[in-house]
C-alpha positions in Angstrom: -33.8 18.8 27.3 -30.6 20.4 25.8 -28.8 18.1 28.4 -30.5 14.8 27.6 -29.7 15.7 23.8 -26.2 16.0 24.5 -25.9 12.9 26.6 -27.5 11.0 23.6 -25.2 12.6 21.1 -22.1 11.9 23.5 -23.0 8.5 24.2 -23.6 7.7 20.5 -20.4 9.1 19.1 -18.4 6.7 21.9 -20.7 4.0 20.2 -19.3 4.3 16.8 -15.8 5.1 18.2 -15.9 1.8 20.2 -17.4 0.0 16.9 -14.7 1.6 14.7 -11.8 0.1 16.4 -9.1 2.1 15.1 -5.3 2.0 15.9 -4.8 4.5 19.4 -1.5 6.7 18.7 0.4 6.9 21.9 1.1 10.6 21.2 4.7 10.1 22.4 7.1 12.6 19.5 6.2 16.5 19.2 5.8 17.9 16.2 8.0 21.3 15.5 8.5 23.7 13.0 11.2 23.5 10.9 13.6 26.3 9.8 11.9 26.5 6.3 9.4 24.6 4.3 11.6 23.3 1.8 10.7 22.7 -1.8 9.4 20.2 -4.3 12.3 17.3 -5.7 13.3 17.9 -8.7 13.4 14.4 -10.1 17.4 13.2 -11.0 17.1 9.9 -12.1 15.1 7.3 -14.4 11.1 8.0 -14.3 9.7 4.3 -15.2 7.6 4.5 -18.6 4.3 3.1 -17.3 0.5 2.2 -19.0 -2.7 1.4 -17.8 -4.3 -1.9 -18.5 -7.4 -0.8 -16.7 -8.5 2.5 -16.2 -9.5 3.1 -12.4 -12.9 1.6 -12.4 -15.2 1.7 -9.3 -16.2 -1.7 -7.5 -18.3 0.0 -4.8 -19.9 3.1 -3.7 -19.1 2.9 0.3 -19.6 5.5 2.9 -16.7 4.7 5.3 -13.8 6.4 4.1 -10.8 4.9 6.8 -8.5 2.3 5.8 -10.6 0.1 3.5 -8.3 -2.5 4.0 -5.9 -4.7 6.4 -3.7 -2.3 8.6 -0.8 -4.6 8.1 -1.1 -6.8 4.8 -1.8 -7.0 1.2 -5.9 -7.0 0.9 -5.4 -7.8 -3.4 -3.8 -11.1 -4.6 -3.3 -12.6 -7.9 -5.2 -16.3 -8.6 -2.6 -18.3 -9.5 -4.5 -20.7 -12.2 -5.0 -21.0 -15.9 -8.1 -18.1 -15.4 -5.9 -15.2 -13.9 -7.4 -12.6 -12.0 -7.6 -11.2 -8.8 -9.6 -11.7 -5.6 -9.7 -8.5 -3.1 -11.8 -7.7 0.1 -12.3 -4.5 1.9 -14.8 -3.1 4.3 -17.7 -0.4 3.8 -20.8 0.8 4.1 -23.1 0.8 1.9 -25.5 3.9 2.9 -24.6 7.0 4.6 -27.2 6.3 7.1 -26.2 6.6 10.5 -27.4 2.9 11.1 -26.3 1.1 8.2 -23.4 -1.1 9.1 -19.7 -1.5 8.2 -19.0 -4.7 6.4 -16.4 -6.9 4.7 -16.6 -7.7 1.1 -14.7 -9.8 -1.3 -14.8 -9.3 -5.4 -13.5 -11.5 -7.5 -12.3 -10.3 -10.6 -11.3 -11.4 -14.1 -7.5 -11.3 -15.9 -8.9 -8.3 -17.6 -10.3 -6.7 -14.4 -13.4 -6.9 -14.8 -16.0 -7.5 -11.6 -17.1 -11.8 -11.6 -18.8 -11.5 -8.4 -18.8 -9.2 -5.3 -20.7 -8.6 -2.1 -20.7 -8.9 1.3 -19.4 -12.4 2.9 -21.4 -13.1 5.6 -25.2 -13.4 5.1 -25.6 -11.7 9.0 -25.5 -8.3 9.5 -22.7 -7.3 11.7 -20.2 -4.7 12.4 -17.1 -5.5 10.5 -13.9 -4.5 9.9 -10.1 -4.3 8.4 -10.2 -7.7 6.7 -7.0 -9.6 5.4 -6.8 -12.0 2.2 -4.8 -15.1 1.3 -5.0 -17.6 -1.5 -3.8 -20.7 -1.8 -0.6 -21.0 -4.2 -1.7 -24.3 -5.2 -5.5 -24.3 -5.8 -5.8 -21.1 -5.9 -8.7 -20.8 -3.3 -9.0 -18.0 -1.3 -9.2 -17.2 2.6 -10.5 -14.2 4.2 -10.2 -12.9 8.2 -11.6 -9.7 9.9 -12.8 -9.1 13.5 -17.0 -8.5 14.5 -18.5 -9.5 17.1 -19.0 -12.7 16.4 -20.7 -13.9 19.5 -22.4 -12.2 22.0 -20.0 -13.4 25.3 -23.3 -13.0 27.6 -21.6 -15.3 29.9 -20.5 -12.0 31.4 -21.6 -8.7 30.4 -18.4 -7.1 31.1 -17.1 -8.3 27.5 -20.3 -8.1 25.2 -18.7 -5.5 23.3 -15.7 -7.6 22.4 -14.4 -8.6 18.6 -13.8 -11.3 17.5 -11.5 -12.6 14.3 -14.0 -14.4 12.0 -12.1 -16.7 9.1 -13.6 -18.2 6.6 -12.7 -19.9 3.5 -13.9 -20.5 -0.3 -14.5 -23.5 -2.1 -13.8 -21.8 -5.2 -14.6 -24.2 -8.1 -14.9 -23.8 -11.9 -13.9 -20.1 -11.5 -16.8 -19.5 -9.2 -16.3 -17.5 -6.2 -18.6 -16.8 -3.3 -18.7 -21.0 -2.1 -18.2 -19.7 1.4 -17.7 -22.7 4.1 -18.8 -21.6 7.5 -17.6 -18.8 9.1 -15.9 -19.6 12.2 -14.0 -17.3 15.5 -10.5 -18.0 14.7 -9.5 -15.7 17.6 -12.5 -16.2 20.5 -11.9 -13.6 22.8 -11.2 -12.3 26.0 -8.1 -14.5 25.1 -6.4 -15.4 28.5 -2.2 -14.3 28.4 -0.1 -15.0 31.3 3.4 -13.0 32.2 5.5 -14.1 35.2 2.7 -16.1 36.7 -0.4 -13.7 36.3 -2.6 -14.3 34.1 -4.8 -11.6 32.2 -8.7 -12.5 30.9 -9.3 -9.3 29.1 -7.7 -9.4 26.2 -8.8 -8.4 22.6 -7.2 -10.2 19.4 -8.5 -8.4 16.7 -7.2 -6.4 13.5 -6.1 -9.9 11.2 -3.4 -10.4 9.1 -3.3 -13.6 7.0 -0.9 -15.5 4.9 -0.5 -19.1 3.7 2.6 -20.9 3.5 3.7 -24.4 3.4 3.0 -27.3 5.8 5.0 -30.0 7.4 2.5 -32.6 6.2 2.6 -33.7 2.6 0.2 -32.6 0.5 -0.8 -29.9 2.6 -0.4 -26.0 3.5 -0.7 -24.2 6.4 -2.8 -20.7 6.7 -1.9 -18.3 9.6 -4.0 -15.7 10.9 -2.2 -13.2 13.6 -4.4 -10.7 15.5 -3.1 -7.9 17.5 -4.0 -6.8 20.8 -6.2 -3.8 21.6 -6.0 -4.5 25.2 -2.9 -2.9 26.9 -2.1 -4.0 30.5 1.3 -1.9 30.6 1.4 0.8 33.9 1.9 3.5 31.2 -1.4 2.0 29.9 0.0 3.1 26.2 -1.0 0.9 23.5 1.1 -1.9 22.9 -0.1 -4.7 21.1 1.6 -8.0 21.3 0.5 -11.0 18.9 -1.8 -14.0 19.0 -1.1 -16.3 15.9 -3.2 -18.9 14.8 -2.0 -21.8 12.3 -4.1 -24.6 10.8 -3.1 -27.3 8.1 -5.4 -27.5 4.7 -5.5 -28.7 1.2 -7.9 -27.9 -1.6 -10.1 -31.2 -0.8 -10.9 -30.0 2.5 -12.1 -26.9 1.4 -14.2 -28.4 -1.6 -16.2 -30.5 1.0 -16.1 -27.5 4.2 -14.1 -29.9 6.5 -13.2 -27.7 9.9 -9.5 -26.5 10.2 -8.1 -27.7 13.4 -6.4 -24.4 14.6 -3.2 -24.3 16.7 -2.3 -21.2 18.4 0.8 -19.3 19.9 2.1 -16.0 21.0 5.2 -14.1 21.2 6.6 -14.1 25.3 8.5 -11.1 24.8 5.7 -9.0 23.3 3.3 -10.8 26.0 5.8 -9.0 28.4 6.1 -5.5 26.3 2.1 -5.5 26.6 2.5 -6.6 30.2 5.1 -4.4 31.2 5.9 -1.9 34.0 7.9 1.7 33.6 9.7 1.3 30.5 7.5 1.4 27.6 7.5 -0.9 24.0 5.0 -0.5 21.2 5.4 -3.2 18.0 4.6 -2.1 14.7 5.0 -5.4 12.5 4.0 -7.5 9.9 3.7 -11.4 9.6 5.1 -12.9 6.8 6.8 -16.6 6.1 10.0 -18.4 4.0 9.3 -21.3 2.1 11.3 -23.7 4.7 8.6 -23.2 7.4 10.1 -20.4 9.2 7.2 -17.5 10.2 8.4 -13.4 10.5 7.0 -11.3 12.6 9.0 -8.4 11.6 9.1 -4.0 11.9 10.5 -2.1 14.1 8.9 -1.2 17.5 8.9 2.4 19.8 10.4 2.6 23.4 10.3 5.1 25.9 11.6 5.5 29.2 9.2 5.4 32.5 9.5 9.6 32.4 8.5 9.2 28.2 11.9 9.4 26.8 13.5 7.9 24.2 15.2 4.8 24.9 17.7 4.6 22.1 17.8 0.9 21.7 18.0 -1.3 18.4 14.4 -0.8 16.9 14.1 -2.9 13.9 12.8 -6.2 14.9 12.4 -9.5 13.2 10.9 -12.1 15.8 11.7 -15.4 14.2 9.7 -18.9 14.8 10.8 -22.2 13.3 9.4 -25.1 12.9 5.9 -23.6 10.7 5.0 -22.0 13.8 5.7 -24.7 16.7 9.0 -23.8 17.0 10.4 -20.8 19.7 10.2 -17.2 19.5 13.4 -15.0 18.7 14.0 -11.8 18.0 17.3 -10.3 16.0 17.2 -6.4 16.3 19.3 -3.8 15.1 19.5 0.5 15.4 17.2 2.0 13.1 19.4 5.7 14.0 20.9 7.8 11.5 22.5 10.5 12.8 21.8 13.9 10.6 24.3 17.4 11.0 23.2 20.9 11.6 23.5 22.9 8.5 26.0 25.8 9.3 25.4 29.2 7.4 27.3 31.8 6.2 27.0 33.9 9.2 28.6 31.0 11.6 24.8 30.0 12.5 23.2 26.3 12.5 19.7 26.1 11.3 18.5 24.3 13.6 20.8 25.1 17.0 19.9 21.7 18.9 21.8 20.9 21.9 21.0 17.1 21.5 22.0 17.2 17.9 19.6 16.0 15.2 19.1 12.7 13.8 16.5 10.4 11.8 14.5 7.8 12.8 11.4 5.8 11.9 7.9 7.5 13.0 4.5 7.2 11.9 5.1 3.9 10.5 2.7 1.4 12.3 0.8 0.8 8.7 3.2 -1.0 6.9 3.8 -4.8 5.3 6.7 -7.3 5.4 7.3 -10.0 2.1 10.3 -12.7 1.7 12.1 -12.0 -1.7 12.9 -15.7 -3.1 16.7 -14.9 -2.6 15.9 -14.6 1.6 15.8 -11.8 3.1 12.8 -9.8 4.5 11.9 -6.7 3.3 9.7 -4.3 5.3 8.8 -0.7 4.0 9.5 2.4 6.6 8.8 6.2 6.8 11.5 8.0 8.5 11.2 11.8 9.9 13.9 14.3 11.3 14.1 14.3 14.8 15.7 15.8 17.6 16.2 15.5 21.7 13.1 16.0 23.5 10.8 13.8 22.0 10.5 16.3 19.2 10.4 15.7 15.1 10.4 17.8 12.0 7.2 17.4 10.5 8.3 19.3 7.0 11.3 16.8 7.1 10.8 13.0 6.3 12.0 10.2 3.7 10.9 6.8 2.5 13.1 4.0 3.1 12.9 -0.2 3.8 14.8 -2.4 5.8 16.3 -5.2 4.6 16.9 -8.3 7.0 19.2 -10.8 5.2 17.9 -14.6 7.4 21.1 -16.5 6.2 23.4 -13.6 7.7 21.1 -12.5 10.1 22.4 -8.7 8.7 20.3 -5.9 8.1 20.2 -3.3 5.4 18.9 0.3 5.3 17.8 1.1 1.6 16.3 4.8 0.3 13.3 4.3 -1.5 12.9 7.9 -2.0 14.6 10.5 -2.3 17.9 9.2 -2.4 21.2 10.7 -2.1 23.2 11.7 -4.8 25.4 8.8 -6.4 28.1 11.6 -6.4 27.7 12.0 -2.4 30.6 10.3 -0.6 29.8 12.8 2.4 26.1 11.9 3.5 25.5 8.0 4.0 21.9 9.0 3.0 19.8 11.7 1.7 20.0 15.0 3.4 17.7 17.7 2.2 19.9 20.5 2.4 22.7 19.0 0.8 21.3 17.8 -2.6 24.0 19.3 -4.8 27.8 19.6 -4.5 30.1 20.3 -2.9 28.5 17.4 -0.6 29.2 18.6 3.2 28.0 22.4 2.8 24.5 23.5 3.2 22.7 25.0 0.9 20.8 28.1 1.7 18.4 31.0 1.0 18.6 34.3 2.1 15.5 36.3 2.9 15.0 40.2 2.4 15.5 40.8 6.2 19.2 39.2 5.4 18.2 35.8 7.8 19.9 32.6 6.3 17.1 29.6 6.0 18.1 26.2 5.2 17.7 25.8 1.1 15.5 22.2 1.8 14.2 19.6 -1.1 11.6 17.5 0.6 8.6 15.5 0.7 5.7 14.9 2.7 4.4 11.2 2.4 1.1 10.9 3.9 -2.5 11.1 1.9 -3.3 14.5 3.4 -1.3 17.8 3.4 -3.2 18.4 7.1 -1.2 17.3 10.1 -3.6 19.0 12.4 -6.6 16.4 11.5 -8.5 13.8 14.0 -7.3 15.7 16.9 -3.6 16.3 16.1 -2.9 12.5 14.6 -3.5 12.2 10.6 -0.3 10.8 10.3 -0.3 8.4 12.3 -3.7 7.3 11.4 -3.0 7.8 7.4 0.6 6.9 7.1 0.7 3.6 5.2 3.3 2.5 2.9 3.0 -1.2 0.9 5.5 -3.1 -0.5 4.3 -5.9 -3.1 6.3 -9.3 -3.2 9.4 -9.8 -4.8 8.5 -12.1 -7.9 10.4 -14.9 -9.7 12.7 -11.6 -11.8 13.2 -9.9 -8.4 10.3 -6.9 -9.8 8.2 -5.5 -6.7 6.7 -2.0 -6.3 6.5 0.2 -3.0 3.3 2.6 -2.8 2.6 5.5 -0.7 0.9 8.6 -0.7 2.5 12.7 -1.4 0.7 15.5 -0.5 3.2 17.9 -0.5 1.7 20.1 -3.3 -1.5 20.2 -1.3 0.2 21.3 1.7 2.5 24.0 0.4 -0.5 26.0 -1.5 -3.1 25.2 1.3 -0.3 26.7 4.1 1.4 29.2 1.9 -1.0 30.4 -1.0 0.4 33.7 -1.7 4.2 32.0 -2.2 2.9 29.4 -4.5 -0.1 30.1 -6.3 1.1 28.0 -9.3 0.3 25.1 -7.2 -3.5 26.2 -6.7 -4.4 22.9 -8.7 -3.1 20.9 -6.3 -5.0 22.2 -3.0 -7.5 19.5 -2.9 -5.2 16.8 -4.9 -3.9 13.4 -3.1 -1.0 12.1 -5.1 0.0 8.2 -5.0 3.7 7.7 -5.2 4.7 4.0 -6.9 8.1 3.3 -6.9 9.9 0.2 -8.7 12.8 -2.4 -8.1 14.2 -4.9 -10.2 16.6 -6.3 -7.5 14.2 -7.1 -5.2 14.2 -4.2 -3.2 17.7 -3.4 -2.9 17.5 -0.7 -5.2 14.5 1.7 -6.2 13.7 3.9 -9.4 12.6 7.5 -9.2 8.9 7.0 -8.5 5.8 7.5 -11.1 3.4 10.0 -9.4 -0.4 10.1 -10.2 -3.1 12.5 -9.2 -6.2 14.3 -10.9 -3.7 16.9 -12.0 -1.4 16.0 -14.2 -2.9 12.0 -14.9 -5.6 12.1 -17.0 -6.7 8.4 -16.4 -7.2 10.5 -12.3 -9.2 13.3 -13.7 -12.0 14.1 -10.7 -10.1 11.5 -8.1 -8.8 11.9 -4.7 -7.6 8.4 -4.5 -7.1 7.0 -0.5 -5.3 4.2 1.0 -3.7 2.6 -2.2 -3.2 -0.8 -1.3 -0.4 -2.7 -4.4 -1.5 -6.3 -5.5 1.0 -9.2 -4.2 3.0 -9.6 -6.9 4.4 -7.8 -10.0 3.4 -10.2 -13.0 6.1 -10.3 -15.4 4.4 -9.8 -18.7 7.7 -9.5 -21.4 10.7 -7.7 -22.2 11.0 -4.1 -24.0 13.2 -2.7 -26.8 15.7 -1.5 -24.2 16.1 -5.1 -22.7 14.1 -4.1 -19.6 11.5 -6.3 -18.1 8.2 -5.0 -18.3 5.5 -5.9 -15.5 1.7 -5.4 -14.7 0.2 -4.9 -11.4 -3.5 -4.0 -9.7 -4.3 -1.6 -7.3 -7.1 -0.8 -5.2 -7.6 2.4 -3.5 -10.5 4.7 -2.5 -11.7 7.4 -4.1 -12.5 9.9 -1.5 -15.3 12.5 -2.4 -14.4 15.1 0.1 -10.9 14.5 1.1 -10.5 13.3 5.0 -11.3 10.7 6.4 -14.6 11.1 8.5 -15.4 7.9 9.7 -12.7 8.5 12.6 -13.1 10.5 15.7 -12.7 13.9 15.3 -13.8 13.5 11.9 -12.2 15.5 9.0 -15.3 17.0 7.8 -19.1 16.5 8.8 -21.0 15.1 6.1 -20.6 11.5 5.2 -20.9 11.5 1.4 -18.3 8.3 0.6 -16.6 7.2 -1.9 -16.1 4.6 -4.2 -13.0 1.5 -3.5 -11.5 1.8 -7.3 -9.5 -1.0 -8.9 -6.7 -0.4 -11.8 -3.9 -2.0 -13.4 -0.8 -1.0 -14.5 1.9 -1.5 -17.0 5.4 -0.5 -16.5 9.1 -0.7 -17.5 11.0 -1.6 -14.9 14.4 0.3 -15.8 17.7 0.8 -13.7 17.2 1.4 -10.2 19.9 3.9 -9.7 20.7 5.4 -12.8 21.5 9.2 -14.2 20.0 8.1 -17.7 17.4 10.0 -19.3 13.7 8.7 -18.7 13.1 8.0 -22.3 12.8 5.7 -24.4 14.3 5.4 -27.6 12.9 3.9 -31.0 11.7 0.0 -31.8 11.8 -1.7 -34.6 8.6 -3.1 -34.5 5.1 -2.0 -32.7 1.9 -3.0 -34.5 0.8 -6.6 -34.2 -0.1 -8.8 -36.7 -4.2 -8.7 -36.5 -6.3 -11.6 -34.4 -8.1 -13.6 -36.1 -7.5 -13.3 -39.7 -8.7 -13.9 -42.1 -11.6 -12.4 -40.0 -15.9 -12.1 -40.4 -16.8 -9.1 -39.3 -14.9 -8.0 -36.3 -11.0 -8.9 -35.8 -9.0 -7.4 -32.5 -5.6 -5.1 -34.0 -2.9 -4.1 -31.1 0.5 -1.9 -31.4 2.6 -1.4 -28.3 3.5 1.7 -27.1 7.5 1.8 -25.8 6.3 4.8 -24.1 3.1 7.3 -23.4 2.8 9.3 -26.9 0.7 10.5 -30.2 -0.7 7.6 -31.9 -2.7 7.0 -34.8 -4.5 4.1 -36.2 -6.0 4.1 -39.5 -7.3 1.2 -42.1 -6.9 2.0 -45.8 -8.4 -0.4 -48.8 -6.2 -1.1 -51.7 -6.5 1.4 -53.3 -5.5 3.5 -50.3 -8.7 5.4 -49.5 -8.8 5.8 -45.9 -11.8 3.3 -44.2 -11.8 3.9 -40.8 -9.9 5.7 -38.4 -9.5 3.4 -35.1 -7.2 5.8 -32.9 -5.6 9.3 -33.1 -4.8 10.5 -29.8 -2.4 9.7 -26.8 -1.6 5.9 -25.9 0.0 4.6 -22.7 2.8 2.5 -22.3 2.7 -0.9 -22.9 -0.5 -2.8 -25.1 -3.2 -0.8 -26.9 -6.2 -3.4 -28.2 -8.8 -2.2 -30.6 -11.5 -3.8 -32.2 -13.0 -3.3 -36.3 -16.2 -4.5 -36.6 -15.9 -4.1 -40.2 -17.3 -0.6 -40.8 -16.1 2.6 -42.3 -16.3 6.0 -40.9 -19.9 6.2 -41.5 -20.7 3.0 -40.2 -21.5 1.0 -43.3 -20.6 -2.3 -43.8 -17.4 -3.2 -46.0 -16.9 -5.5 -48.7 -14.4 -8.4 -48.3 -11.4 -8.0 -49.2 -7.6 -7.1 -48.8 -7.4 -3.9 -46.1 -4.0 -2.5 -44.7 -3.5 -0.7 -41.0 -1.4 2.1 -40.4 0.6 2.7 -37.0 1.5 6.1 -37.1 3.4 7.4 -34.0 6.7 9.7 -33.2 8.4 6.3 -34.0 7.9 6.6 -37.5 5.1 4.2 -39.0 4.1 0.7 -39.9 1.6 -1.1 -42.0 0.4 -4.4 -42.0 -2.3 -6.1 -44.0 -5.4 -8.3 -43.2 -8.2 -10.2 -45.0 -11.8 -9.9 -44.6 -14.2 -12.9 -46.0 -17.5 -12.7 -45.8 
């Protein structure tokens, strides 16, 4: 009996494992200890003064807690009509019951944030999953694509458990959402590839990316959907998914009246060979993206290894280039993504780390990532980089945020630091080395322990969305590394988000060394850095968690997804623009993910997906200034409407977080009503007077005067009720 139970358990775990479909790691770099932990950055440079416009406010209880969104795009856009808003889709489950079903949902929601309409897409009950977004620039209509089994291929047996990519599109009239057309199989598979003559039937398009750029034909636009494979046919049999793109041309006519796209399909030869391949070994991790002159990106970086698994040090940032909106021929312009690091040399002659292959850093754990065109042309695609050294080995304890830059008129590409960045001062280090934060640049800095042994004296990070490196089997960071870079808008403003859990790790490893960090042991920490130059430069980044963020107070927030686009929303006193931006994320009620095999914890309670804006000041990029702001002239608006019967709407803006207080006096200055008196964010702070004092009685009309009192100083305006 104990036998037949465990069969049943065994088989139904590689049930929901095959149902999942998550990414496979191929396991190929060994984590190692470094000479020392390292410790926290101490921030250098300008912190970005930053608001909330809406509080994190849950869309959906769910109870899958993995990767709510697409792998490799932005699952949040922006409507681009007179309305505003935003339209969003993610994946859940509804119940924690073992048979409830993982499904793909959209929400559309208002300028202000709030939810118009949300729920599932399809009216069919099916397992669904990692869904992608796009919306029309012109009609603002929306387009959605994720992979279920869209079709039982009983033809033959051997492929009913395939996935499918199911696309569907919505009508979208007078600001109603949910006029779904019918959903079709964008991606039927087994999809037949062939290499050198042979041809493969097997294989598995699935995990969606779409985007929607223009069209050859006037009048309309062209969507593209590309889906990765989960099939590999290399000898290593290593993952190594190559690219099936689908392209179809629409305008907002044929999506009023659900005519069918007529889809065009293509693939990428030289990743059709990589997934092909025999003894050496190449893995893609990219992004599609597109230019407004019809050119499509497939661009990343990819990992190779030699037939006895090591590194073939070849150029490893990729951009695979097709013309002609997606007719045209594949190529691919590569560079070295290498940067060689030195040993730090101690007082005592030593070298920290005493490899014999030297040390170096390279992109690793990067396969969740996104690529956006900035309007000036060049292609922009958000990396994580780790220390590593001969032997297939990296430093776990060491690893930095940075972003390629691919110019497409010079074909040149760029390596920028997002964070941390080197000293300004530094004409030693090309980038950021964390023992060598402080001059004189080219000597280590070190600790000495009370045993006398010389340790590396380390500032570092650790960028993933859980401190534990040791979770689902030995590969949380490759399954929870995920870095997002929004799109360069008209001003050049963009945002790049990621996760920190460096606090977490450093008290959950070493408790008795840091107990002022006990806080922080069960505390995620989203990282959202800015740039004003889109993307060459990047500010010191604003960090949120249920610490120190009150608007976080109770949340472990999970796979923070950035909307498209910054919206530029004015200028402050300081001459910076300021910008707002939503985010969705998931608010993780025990922190791990458990909906991936080995699960981080047992019991499936969920979470919530969460939506927020944001407000911030988007101030020098590289800059040694203080992170404050100094003094405006003027803050409180003038009241809307007014004169006014009963209620009128009074705002100030804030030029930074700080002590407010908001009080309406009659004229014979008796105080009325207090409105605010406590701590307001950055940017706009509305409030509404219904016409009542502090007791709630009705006032007479009259003359009143406001009162914004702040560290600013304060100002008074005056308004009229009529009754």
């Amino acid at each position: 009996m104990k036998k037949v139970l465990l069969l049943v358990l065994c088989f139904s775990f590689i049930i929901a494992a095959v149902n999942a479909k998550p990414m496979q790691p191929d396991f190929v770099k060994k984590p190692v200890e470094a000479p020392s932990q390292g410790k926290m950055i101490t921030p250098g440079r300008y912190v970005p003064a930053y608001g909330f416009t809406k509080t994190p406010t849950v869309l959906l209880q769910s109870y899958y807690d993995y990767m709510i969104g697409s792998y490799n795009s932005i699952p949040l856009r922006n409507i681009p009509d007179a309305e505003g808003g935003y339209f969003l889709t993610y994946h859940g489950r509804r119940t924690a019951d073992d048979e409830s079903t993982r499904r793909t949902f959209f929400a559309h929601l208002s300028a202000s944030g709030d939810i118009l309409n949300q729920n599932e897409i399809s009216l069919v009950t099916n397992h669904e999953g990692y869904p992608s977004i796009g919306v029309d620039p012109v009609s603002g209509k929306p387009m959605y694509a994720w992979h279920a089994n869209h079709d039982l291929d009983t033809e033959d047996p051997a492929y009913d458990a395939l996935l499918e990519v199911e696309f569907v599109s919505d009508a979208f009239m007078f600001n109603t959402s949910g006029l779904f057309n019918e959903i079709i199989a964008v991606a039927d598979n087994p999809w037949d590839i062939t290499v050198d003559g042979v041809t493969t039937d097997d294989n598995e398009f699935i995990w969606p990316t779409i985007q929607i750029g223009p069209s050859p034909t006037a009048g309309m636009r062209r969507a593209y959907v590309g889906a990765r494979n989960s099939v590999t046919h290399h000898s290593s049999a290593n993952p190594s998914e190559n690219l099936l793109l689908a392209y179809a041309d629409f305008n907002a006519d044929m999506l009023e009246e659900g005519i069918p796209l007529v889809w065009s399909y293509t693939t990428i030869p030289e990743l059709d060979e990589w997934n092909h391949g025999v003894g050496d070994f190449r893995r893609p991790n990219c992004s599609l993206t597109l230019d407004e002159l019809g050119n499509v990106y497939y661009a990343g970086y990819h990992v190779a290894n030699g037939a006895d698994d090591t590194d073939l040090f070849e150029p490893n940032f990729d951009v695979f280039v097709c013309p002609n909106y997606g007719a045209g021929t594949w190529t691919r312009v590569s560079t070295a993504g290498k940067v060689d690091a030195w040993d730090p040399l101690f007082p005592d002659g030593t070298n920290a780390f005493n490899s014999e292959t030297g040390l170096f850093w390279d992109v690793i754990n990067s396969s969740h990532l996104n690529a956006v065109v900035s309007s000036d042309g060049k292609i922009i695609v958000p990396i994580l980089y780790g220390l590593q050294a001969g032997g297939n080995t990296y430093y776990p304890a060491y690893q930095t945020v940075k972003s390629t830059v691919y110019d497409i008129a010079t074909q040149e590409f760029t390596l920028t630091e997002i964070y941390p960045q080197k000293n300004p001062d530094d004409t030693f280090n090309s980038f950021f080395m964390p023992w060598d934060t402080e001059a004189p640049w080219g000597e280590a800095e070190w600790v000495q322990d009370d045993a006398g042994a010389y340790y590396p004296d380390s500032e570092t990070i650790y960028p993933f969305p859980h401190w534990d490196r040791e979770l689902n089997g030995g590969s949380m960071e490759f399954h929870c590394g995920s870095i997002k870079v929004s799109e360069p808008n008209a001003d050049g403003l963009m945002v790049a988000v990621w996760q920190d859990s460096y606090r977490a790790q450093l008290y959950n490893m070493y408790q008795d060394s840091y107990p002022e960090l006990a806080p922080f042991v069960n505390t995620p920490e989203v990282y959202i850095a800015l740039s004003n130059d889109n993307g060459m430069s990047w500010s010191e980044p604003v960090i949120l968690n249920n610490v120190e963020t009150t608007e976080f107070a109770d949340l472990k927030p999970m796979w923070v997804y950035p909307a498209d686009k910054v919206i530029t929303t004015g200028v402050n006193e300081l001459g910076y623009l300021v910008g707002k931006i939503g985010f969705m994320f998931f608010d993780d009620f025990t922190w791990g993910a458990q909906a991936i095999a080995p699960p981080a914890h047992q019991i499936n309670d969920g979470g919530s997906v969460m939506f927020m804006e944001m407000l911030f000041a988007f101030g020098p990029g590289s800059s040694n200034e203080e992170a404050t702001i100094p003094q405006v002239t003027r803050m409180l608006n003038q009241n809307y409407p007014n004169p006014f019967n009963p209620e009128t709407n009074i705002s100030f803006d804030m030029p930074a977080n700080g002590k407010a207080k908001l009080d309406i006096f009659n004229v014979k200055g008796q105080l009325v009503k207090s409105l605010f008196d406590g701590v307001a964010p950055f940017g706009r702070t509305t409030l509404a007077w219904n016409s009542t004092d502090n007791g709630g009685k009705a006032v007479t009309s009259g003359i009143y005067f406001y009162r914004l009192t702040t560290n600013n100083g304060s100002e008074t305006r005056k308004m009229m009720l009529m009754k």
